[in-house]
N, C-alpha and C positions, 0 to 999 in steps of 0.2 A: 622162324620155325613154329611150327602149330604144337605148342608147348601147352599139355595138358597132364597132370598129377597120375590119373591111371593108364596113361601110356606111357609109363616106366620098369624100366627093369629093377631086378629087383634089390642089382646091389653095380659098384662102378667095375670090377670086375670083367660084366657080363657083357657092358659095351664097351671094353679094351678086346674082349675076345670077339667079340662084332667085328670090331676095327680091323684085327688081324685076320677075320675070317673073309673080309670085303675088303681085301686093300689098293684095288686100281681103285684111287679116288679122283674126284675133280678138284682143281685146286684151280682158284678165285683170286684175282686181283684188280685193280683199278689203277688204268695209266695217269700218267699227269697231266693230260688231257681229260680226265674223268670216264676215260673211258671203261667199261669193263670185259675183260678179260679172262677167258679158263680153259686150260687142259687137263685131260685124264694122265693121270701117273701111275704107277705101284710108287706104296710107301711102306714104311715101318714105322709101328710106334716104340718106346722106349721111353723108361722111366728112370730119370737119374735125381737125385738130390731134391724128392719132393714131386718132383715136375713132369709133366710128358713132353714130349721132342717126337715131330715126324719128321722124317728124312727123305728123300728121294732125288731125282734129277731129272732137265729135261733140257730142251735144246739152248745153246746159247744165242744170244743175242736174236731171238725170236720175241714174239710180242709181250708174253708173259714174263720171258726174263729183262725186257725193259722196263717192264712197268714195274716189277720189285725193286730193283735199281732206284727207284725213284721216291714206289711208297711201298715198303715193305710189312705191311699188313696185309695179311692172307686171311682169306675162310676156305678149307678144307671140309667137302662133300663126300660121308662115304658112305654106298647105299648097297640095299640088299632087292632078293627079289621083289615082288610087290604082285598084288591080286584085288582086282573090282568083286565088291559083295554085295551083292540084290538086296536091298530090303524085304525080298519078296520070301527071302530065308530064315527071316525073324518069326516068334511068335508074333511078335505084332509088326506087319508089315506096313503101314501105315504111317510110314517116314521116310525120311530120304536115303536114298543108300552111299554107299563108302566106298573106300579103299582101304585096305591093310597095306601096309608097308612097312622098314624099316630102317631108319635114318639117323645119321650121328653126322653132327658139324662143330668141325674145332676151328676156332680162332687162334689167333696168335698173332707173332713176328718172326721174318724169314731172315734166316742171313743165308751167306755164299759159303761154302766150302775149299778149300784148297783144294788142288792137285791131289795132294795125297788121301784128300777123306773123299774126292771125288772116285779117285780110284777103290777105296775101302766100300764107298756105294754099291759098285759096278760088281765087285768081287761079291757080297755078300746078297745082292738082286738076284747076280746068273745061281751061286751057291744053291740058296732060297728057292727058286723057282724050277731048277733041275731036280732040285732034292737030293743030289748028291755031292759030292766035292769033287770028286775024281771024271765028270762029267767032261765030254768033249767039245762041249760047249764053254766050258769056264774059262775063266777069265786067264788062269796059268796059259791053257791051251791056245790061245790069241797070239797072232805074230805081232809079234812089237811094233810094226809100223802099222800094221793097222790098229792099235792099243792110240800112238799116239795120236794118229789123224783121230781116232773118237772123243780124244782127252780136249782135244782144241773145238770140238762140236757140241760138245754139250758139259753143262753144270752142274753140279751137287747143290745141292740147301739143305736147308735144317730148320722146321721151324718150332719155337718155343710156345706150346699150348697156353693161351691165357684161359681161355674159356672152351667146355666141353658140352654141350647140348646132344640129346637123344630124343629121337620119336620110333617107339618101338608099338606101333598099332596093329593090334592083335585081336579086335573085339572083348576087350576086357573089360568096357561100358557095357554089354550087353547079359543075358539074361542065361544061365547054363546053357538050356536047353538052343536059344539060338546059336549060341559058341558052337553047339554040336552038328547042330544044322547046317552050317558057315562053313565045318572042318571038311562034312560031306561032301558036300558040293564042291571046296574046292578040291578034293582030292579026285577028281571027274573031270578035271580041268587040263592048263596045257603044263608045264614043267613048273612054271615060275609058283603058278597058282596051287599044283602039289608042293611046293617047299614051303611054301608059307604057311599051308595044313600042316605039317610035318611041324613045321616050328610051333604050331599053335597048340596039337594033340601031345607035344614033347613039355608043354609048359617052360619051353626055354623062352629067356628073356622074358618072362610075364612077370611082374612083380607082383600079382596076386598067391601064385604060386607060390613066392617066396615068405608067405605071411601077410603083406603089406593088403592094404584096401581095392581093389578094383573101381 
């Protein structure tokens, strides 16, 4: 990860609410053949006894759940919009130009779920994503034989975060006035490139913002 001091937020916080705000992540493994391996998932994170723990599920005995089988260390990718910045937007344009983006990657170790916390997944995904409980989509709502043919298709996990990394690049090396120039332009841009102005002229996730050094 392109791990540099003023491309941080401003407190841990800010990138649990990252986490939660971008949660289809990619999740990373390596088969016993050395292979490697990633699917996109929804996750949740969750903090119990100290610790963070994502959860989610995906198909069984597909490539990704043999290769945790085997070596169950994960890196979990969770990313936000992202936007190209001209150096031509700087007071001094006479350098290379960038990328803004924002990106948080946890390590860990995965284990399996039962039946029943795979089911407690499934329930709290549709819940989650419908926004309501009493949706016709939930999980209650599901005929039981199709509940069970799903139960025997796909897996729950859980993984135990050892390590949490963020890159929240923001132009926050740069100089006021280019910040402002940066924010212009991209609010001119296509959606991804407005949200990322949006995140920059909101001072969220800036850890200048938040007092800290830029």
């Amino acid at each position: 990860m392109y791990d540099m001091p003023h491309f941080k937020a401003g407190d841990q916080e800010e990138v649990i609410a990252f986490i939660k705000d971008h949660p289809f992540a990619t999740i990373l493994a390596v088969s016993s053949e050395g292979k490697p391996v990633a699917t996109q998932v929804p996750m949740f994170i969750d903090e119990r006894d100290g610790s963070y723990f994502l959860s989610g599920h995906f198909m069984r005995r597909s490539e990704h759940h043999l290769a945790f089988e085997t070596n169950p260390h994960a890196l979990v990718l969770f990313t936000g919009p992202h936007a190209y910045v001209s150096a031509s937007w700087y007071t001094n344009p006479k350098m290379a130009s960038t990328w803004n983006y924002m990106s948080v990657q946890a390590s860990g170790t995965l284990r399996f779920l039962d039946e029943e916390g795979l089911l407690g997944i499934l329930k709290r995904t549709t819940d989650h994503f419908e926004g309501r409980t009493d949706s016709p989509a939930s999980l209650e709502n599901m005929e039981a034989n199709y509940i069970e043919r799903m139960v025997k298709a796909i897996v729950a996990f859980e993984v135990k975060v050892d390590q949490l990394e963020h890159v929240f690049k923001l132009s926050q090396n740069r100089d006021d006035a280019s910040k402002e120039n940066v924010i212009r332009h991209l609010e001119k841009g296509d959606p991804s490139s407005q949200y990322i102005a949006k995140v920059m002229k909101a001072g969220k996730y800036i850890k200048g913002i938040h007092g800290g050094q830029p």
